[in-house]
C-alpha positions as CSV (number, residue, x, y, z in Angstrom):
1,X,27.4,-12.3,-24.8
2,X,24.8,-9.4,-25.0
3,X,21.3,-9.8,-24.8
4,X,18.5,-8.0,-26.8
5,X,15.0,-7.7,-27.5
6,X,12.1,-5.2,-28.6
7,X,10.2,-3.9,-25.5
8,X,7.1,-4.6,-28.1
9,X,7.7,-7.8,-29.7
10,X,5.6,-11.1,-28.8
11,X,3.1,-8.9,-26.7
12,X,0.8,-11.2,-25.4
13,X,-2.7,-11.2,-26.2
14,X,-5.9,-9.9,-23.7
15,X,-5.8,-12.0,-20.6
16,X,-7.5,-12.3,-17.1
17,X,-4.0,-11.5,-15.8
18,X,-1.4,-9.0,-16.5
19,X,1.6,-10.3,-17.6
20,X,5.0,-9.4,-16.2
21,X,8.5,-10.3,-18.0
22,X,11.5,-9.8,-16.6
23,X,14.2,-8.2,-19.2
24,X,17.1,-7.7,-16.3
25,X,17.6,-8.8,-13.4
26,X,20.9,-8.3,-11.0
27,X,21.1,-9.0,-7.1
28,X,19.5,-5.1,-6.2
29,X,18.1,-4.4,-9.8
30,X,15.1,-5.7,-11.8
31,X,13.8,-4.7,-15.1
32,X,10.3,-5.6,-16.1
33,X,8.1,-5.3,-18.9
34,X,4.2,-5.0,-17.7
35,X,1.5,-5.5,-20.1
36,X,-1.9,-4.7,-19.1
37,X,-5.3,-4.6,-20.5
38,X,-7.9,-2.7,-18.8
39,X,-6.8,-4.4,-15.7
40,X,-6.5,-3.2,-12.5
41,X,-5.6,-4.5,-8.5
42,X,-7.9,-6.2,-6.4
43,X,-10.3,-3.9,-4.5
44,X,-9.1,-3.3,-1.5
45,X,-5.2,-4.3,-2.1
46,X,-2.0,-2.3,-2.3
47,X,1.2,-2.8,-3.2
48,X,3.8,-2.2,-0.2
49,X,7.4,-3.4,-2.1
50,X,10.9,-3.4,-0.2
51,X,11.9,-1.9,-3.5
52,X,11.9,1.6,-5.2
53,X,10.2,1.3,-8.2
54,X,10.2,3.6,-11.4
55,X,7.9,3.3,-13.7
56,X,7.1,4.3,-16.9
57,X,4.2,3.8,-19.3
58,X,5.6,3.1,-22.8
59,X,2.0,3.1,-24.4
60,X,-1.6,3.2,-23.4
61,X,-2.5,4.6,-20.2
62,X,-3.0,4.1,-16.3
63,X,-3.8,5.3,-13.1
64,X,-2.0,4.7,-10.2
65,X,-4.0,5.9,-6.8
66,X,-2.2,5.7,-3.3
67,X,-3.3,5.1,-0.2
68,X,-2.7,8.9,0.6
69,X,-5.8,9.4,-2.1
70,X,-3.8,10.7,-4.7
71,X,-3.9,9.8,-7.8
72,X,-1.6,9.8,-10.9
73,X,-3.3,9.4,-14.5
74,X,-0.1,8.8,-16.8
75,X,0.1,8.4,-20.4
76,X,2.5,7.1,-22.9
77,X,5.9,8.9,-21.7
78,X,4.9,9.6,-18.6
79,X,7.0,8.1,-15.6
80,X,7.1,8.1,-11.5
81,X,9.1,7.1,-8.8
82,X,7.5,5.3,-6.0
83,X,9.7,5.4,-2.9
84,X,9.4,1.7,-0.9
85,X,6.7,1.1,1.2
86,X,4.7,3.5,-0.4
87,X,1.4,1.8,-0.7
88,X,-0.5,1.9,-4.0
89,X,-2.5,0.2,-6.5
90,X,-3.2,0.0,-10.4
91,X,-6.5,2.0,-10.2
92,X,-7.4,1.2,-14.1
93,X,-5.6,0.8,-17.3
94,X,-6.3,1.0,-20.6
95,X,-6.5,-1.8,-23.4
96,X,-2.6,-2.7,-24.9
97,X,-0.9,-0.5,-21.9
98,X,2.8,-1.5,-21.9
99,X,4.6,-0.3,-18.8
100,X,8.6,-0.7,-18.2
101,X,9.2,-1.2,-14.4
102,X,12.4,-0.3,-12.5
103,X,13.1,-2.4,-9.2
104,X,15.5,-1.2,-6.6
105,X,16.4,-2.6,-3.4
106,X,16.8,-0.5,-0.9
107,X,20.0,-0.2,1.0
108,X,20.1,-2.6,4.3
109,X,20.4,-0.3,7.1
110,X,23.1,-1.4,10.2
């Protein structure tokens, strides 16, 4: 049977958290829905994923910062590909930012 939804219904109010909701998931493939407001990581941490992630922000805004010190201010319709392992963090985000998240794995090597 197929599955739907609204990428903007039942957004959850402000919170001390972001919240993430999964809209897909197979074995090498996850879909997410973030939903941030004015959050942002942990000083000091970064994300290192196994996975490939694309990302898009649907509405609001963000900036994503890597541990290279670049940084990538996005805007509703703007997306980016971050290859695994490539560490980075949620520098800032704006109030009622809605992100869609693409999870990869990456191929097992022999």
């Amino acid at each position: 049977m197929p599955m739907q939804g609204n990428l903007f219904a039942a957004l959850p109010p402000p919170g001390a958290d972001e919240t993430f909701d999964t809209l897909f998931e197979h074995p090498q493939l996850r879909i997410e829905r973030i939903v941030s407001d004015g959050h942002a990581s942990p000083e000091g941490f970064w994300y290192d994923q196994t996975q490939t992630e694309w990302v898009m922000v649907v509405q609001g805004e963000a900036v994503i910062a890597f541990a290279d010190d670049r940084r990538e201010a996005m805007r509703a319709g703007d997306w980016l590909t971050i290859p695994a392992h490539c560490r980075h963090r949620v520098e800032s985000t704006g109030p009622a930012t809605v992100w869609l998240a693409v999870h990869v794995e990456s191929a097992s090597r022999p």
